[in-house]
N, C-alpha and C positions, 0 to 999 in steps of 0.2 A: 089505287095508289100506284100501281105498275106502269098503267097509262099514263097519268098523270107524269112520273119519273123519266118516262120513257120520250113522250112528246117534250118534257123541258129539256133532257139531254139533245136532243136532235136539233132544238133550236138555239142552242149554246153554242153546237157544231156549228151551225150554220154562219152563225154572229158571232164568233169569238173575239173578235175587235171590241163589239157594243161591249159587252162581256165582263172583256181586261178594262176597260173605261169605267164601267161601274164598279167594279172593283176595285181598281186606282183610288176612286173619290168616295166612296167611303172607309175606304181604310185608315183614307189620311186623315180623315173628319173622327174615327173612332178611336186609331192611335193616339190623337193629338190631345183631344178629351179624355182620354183614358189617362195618360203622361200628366198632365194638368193638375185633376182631383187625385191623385198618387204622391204628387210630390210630398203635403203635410206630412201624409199619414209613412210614407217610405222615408222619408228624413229622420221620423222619431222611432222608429223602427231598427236606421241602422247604429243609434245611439243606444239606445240599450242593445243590440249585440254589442257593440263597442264596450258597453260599459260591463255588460256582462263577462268579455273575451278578458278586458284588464282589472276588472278586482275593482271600477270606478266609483272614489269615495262619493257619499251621499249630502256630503256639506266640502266646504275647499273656504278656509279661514285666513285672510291674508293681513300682515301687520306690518307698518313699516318701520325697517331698523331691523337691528339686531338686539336692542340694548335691552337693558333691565324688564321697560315698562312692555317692550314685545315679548320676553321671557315669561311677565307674568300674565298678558290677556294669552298666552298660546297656554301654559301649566291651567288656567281659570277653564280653560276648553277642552282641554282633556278630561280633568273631572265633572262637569258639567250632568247636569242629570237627561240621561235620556240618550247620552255617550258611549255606547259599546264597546268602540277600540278605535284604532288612528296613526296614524304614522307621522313623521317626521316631530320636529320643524323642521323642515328644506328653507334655505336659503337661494332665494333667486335674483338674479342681479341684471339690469340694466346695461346694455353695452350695445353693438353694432358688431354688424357681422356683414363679410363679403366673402364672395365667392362667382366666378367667373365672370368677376368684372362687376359685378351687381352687389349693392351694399342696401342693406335695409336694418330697421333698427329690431332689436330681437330680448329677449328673455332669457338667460344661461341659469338653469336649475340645476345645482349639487345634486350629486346620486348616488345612494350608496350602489356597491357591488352586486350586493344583489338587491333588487327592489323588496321594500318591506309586504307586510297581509294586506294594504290598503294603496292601490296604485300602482300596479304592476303593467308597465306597457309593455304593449306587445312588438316584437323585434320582427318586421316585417323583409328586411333584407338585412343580413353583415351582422353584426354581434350589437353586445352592450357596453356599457362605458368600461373605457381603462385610462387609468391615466395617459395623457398624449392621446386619445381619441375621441371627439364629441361624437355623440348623437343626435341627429336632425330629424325632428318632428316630420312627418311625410309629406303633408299640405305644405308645411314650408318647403324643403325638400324639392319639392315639385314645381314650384315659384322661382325659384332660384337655378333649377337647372342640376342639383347636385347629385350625386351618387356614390356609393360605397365605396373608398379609397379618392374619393377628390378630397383637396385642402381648401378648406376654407380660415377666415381669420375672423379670429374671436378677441374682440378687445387688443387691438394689436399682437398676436397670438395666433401663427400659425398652425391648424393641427389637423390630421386628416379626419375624414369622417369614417368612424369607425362601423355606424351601422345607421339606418334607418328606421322611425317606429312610431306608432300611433297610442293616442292615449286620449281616456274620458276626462281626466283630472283637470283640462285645459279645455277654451272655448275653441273651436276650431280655428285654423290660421286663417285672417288675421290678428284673430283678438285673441291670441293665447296667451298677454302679458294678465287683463282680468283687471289690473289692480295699476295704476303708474307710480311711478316714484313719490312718496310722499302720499300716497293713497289718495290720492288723485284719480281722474280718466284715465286712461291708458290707450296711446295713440296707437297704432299697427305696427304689432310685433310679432316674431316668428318664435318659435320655442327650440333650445337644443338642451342637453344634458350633458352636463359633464362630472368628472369625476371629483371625489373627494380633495383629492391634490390640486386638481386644478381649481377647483373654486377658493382655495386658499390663496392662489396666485390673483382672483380676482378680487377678493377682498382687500391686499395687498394694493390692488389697483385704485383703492377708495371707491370703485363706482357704489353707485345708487342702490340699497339692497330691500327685499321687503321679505320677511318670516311670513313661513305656507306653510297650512298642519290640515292634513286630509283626516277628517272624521266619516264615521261609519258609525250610525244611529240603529237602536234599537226597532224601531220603525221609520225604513228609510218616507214612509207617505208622508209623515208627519214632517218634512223637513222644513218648507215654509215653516211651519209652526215654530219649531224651534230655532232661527233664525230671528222670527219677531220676538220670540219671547228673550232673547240677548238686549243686552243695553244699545241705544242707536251709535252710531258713529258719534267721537267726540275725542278731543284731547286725553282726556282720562284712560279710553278705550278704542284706541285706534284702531278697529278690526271690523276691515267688509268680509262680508260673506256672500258665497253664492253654491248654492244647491242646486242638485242633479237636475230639476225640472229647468229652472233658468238657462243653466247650461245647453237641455233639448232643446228648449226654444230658440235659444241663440243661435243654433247652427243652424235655424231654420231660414235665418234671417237674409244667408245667402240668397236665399229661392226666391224672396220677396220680391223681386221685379219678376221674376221667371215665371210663377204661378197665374197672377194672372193674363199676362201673354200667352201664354199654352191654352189656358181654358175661354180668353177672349177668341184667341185665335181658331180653337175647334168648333165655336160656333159659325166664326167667318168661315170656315171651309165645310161645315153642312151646307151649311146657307149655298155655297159654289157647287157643294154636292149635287144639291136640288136643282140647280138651276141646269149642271151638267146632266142628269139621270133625267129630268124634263124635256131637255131636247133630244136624247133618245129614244124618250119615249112618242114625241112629237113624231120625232121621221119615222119611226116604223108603225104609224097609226097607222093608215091605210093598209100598210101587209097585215098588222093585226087584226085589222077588219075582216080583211079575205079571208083569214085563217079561222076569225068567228065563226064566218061562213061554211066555211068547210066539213068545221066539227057540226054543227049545227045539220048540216045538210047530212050528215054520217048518224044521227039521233042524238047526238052529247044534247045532256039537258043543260041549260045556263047556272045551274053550280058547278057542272064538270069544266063547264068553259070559263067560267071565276075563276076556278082552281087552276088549270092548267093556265092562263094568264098569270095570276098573282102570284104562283109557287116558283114562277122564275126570277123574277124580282126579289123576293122574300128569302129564296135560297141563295142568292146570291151578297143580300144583305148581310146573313149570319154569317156566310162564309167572310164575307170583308169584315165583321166586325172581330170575329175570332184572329183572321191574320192582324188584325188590329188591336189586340190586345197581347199578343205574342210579342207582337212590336213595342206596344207599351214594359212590356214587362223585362226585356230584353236591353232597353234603351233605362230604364229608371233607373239601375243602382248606380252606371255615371252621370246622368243626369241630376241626381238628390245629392250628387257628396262631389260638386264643383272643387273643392280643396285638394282634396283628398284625404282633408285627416280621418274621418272615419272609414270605419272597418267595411268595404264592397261584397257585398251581398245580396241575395234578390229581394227581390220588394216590390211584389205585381200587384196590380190594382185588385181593390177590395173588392166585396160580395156587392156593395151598394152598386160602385164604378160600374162591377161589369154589368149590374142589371139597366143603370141609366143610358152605357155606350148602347147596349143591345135594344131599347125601347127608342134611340136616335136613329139606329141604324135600320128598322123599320119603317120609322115614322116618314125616311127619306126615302124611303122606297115605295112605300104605299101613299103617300103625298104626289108622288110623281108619275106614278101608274093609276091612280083612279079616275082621274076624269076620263083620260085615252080609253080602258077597260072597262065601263061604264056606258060609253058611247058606242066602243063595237056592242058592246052584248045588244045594246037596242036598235040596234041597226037591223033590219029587214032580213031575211037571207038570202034572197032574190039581189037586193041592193047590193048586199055585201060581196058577191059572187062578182057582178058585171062591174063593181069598181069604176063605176062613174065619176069623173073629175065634176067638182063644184063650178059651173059656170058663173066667173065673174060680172059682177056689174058695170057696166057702160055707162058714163059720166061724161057727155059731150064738152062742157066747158071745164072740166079738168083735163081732159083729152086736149084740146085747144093748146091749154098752158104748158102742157108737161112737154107739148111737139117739140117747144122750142128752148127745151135741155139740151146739154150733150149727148151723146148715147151713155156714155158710161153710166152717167149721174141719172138718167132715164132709168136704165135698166135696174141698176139700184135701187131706187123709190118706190118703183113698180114692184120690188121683189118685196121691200121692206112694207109695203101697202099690203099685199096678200098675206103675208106672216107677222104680222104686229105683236103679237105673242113673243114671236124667235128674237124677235128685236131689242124688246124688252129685259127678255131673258140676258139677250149679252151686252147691253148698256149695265145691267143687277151683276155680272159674273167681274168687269171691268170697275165698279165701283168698287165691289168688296177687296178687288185686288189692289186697288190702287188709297182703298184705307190703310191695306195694310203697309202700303211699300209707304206711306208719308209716315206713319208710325214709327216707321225704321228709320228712315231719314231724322226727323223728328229726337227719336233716341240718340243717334248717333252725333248729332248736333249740339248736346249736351257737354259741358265742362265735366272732367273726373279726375277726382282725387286719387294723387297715385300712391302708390306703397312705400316706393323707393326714396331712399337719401343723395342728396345729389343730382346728377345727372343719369341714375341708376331710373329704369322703368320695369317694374316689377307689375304693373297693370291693377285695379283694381275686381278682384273676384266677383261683388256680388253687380257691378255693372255688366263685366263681361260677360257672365250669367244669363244675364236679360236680355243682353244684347243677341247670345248666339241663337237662346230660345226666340227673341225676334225677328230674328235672319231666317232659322229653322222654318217658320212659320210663314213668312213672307215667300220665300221659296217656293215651300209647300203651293201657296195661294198663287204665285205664278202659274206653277207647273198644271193645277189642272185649271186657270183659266185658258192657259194655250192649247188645253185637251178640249176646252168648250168649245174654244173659237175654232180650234179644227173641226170636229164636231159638226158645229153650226154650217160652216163653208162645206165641207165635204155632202151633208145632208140636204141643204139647199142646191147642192151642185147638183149632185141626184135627183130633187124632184122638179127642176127645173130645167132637165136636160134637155125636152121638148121645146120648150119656152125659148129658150134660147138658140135653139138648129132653128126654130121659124124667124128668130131677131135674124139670125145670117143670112138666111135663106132671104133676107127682104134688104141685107144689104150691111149689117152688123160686120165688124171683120175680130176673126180671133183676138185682135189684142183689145180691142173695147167689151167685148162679151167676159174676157178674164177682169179689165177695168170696172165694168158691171156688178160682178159680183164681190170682186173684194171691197168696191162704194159699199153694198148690203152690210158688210162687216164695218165698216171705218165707220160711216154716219153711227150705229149705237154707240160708238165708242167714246163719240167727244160730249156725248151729255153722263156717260159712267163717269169719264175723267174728272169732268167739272164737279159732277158729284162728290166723288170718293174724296177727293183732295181735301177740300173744304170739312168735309163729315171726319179724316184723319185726322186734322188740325185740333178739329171738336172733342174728339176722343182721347187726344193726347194731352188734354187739362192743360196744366198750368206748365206746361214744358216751354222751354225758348225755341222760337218758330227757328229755322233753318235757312239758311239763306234762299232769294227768293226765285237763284235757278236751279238751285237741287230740285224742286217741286216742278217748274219748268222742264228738266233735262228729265225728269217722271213721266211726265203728261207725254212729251214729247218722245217716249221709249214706248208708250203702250199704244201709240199709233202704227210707230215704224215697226213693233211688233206683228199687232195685227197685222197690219197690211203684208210682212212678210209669212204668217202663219195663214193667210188665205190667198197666196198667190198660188202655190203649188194647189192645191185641190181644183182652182179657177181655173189654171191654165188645164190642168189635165181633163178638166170639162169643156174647155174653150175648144179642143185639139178632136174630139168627136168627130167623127165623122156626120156631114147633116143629112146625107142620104141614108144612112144607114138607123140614125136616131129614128126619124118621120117614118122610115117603111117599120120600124118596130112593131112588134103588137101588143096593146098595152097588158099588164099584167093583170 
């Protein structure tokens, strides 16, 4: 095991580029899955702390009016069997609220001084209700821009904001109205609190009002139960109900675009994983070979030389999947509570998460190293020492055809003929990125319903959600295809350093031999383009296609990409010296 440690550290020294590259791609691929399968399970997670920090009732009973027949279904709910205790009736009322310029419509809920045993929110910045001060739910709060001592206006009603604070009793902002006037839907509302005094002044105002009574059940599990076992909505009994469970699930509903973007998306970036951790395993076959050799010629038997192969790969797997879930766990509690109305906390991936990122984060390592590892161990030792280059096959009448290319487009075809594999590879890294970038485009393409009243743009949360984990993601999927396509070019540069000192040496001049090899990279790239796009489209359902030069100005971005991401390793190969390449001796 010493050995073993000792020879993978020195070759880490050696290669700490290949290294950080494999590292890079699976972290992203394990992060991003990790983040994914977290969101459910971190969402309802940070609701019961929430509900646990505020005393959050187990039923939220809403009536509309004030009158008679609301006095008697909220009295009929209190005695109820199966009823523990309960607070209010709260009166909350319908109005509009602005603040820096931005108006959206909102919920004003009466408060006593001190909160009752059932719904105690929690005061996260500034104090609690006083007369002449509201309090602004946090989600909303955050929407609007406001903070501790700004004035907002409430039903024609200037007043400042007294304090900030979050609460389980409501659905997260948007939907913390729950119930609309007349108990009805209820279109996107913000929530504030205000005092006794002041909800008198709103009453006053005639607006819209609907009776709220928080119950707290003897067995909160049971609370579906006791909800159907109430009479249904109806004139007689105009009272919706919604319980603690509904409520969890509701705020989950933010993530619903988000979820499966992160967890579509972490497969697309194994997938670039593999295809990145394959080409370095590709370029450094041959040194692997030699180095089979070596230990082999020193007596290592071919388990010691398994092990010391695969224990590099492997340990460097675990290591990316662990900084890959630091990162997931680190990233999740903003990630899960987009609003902000609930309580931030951590919330790192489960026992399952971690064991499925960690069985990814192998399987892309050992996927990409077995055939390479497989091939030196049977390789000769004799062979493997003297490091014989493969003598090409001679093809007189493609030889004919090919005379009469250009050089650049020559030398390209020629390079892309000997590596058909490599080529592959980055047409597969160029498609997955270019599914994800029409995704995006795709989403972003989309009509969205905004929050605001007027000319106010409040944005819509759970689109923006989706959207930024789409962007996140696409990113992500750029970032290590430009790591491939480097990669590929730099690795191809390399072992064709000879190949090409003999194209000059016969008359090639530096800027065709640089034109040469970045053709090897462009040609995979217009059959990945063609791919991806078309397969985005597919994957994006039933979404409104996007106009048809956003997909154009795509296709046409991952060309001018490549091509700029494989000049510099070209040109620095083009610039060789050829005398100095030819008297080499090969390794």
């Amino acid at each position: 095991m010493v050995l073993v440690f000792r020879l993978v550290t020195a070759d880490v020294r050696r290669h700490p580029v290949q290294a950080a590259m494999l590292l890079v791609s699976i972290t992203a691929a394990t992060a991003t899955l990790a983040l994914g399968l977290s969101l459910g399970q971190a969402t309802d997670t940070l609701f019961r702390q929430t509900r646990a920090a505020t005393a959050g009732p187990d039923v939220v009973a809403l009536t509309p009016g004030t009158g008679r027949t609301a006095a008697s279904a909220m009295a009929a709910l209190e005695r109820a069997p199966g009823v523990a205790g309960h607070s209010g009736p709260y009166r909350q009322y319908y109005t509009a609220l602005t603040a820096h310029g931005l108006t959206s419509r909102a919920v004003a809920q009466g408060a006593d001084a001190a909160p009752g045993p059932i719904d105690r929110p929690l005061v996260t910045s500034g104090g609690w209700v006083r007369p002449g001060g509201v309090v602004v739910e946090r989600g909303f709060a955050a929407a609007l821009g406001v903070r501790v001592g700004d004035r907002v206006t409430v039903a024609g009603r200037s007043l400042p904001v007294a304090g900030i604070a979050v609460t389980s009793a409501h659905t997260v902002y948007p939907w913390a109205a729950m119930n609309g006037p007349g108990g009805g839907p209820s279109d996107a509302n913000g929530l504030v609190w205000v005092s006794r005094t002041d909800a008198r002044v709103l009453a006053a105002a005639d607006l819209p009002v609907t009776s709220l009574l928080y119950l707290k059940l003897r067995d909160p599990a049971a609370a579906r139960e006791f909800v159907v076992s109430r009479r249904p909505y109806s004139d007689e009994y105009p009272t919706n109900f919604f319980t603690w469970q509904f409520m969890a699930e509701q705020d989950g509903v933010l993530l619903k675009d988000s979820q499966p973007v992160l967890v579509v998306g972490s497969w697309l970036l194994s997938l670039l994983a593999i295809a990145g951790v394959a080409t370095l395993a590709a370029g450094r076959a041959a040194e692997q070979t030699r180095r089979v050799g070596l230990l082999k010629a020193v007596g290592a038997t071919p388990g010691l030389v398994a092990a010391v192969l695969f224990a590099e790969y492997l340990t460097l797997a675990l290591l990316a999947d662990a900084l890959g879930l630091v990162i997931a766990r680190l990233a999740a509690p903003a990630v899960v509570n987009p609003s902000g109305s609930l309580l931030t906390a951590a919330a790192g991936p489960s026992a399952d998460t971690v064991l499925l990122t960690t069985v990814v984060a192998l399987a892309v390592a050992v996927l990409t190293t077995l055939a390479p590892t497989v091939r030196a161990l049977r390789t000769e030792t004799v062979t493997a020492l003297a490091g014989t280059a493969r003598r090409p096959e001679r093809r007189a009448r493609l030889n004919r055809v090919s005379a009469l290319l250009p050089t650049p487009l020559l030398l390209g075809l020629r390079l892309i003929a000997r590596r058909p594999g490599r080529a592959v590879l980055h047409a597969w890294s160029i498609a997955i990125t270019m599914i994800g970038a029409t995704g995006m485009l795709m989403l972003y393409a989309q009509p969205v319903y905004d929050y605001g009243l007027g000319s106010s743009k409040l944005g819509n949360v759970k689109v923006e959600q989706g959207r930024h984990a789409l962007l996140a993601v696409t990113v992500a999927l750029a970032v290590l295809a430009a790591v491939n396509i480097i990669t590929i070019a730099w690795t191809t540069a390399l072992e064709t350093r000879r190949t090409m000192a003999v194209a000059r040496a016969l008359g090639a001049t530096p800027g065709q031999v640089t034109a040469g090899l970045s053709t090897a990279q462009l040609l995979p790239t217009l059959p990945g383009t063609v791919i991806g796009i078309p397969l985005g489209v597919l994957a994006a359902g039933e979404l409104s296609a996007p106009p048809a030069w956003w997909l154009c100005a795509a296709a046409l971005v991952s060309l001018l990409a490549t091509a700029a991401l494989t000049a510099l390793p070209a040109r620095m190969a083009a610039r060789r010296s050829v005398a100095r390449t030819l008297s080499a001796e090969a390794p």
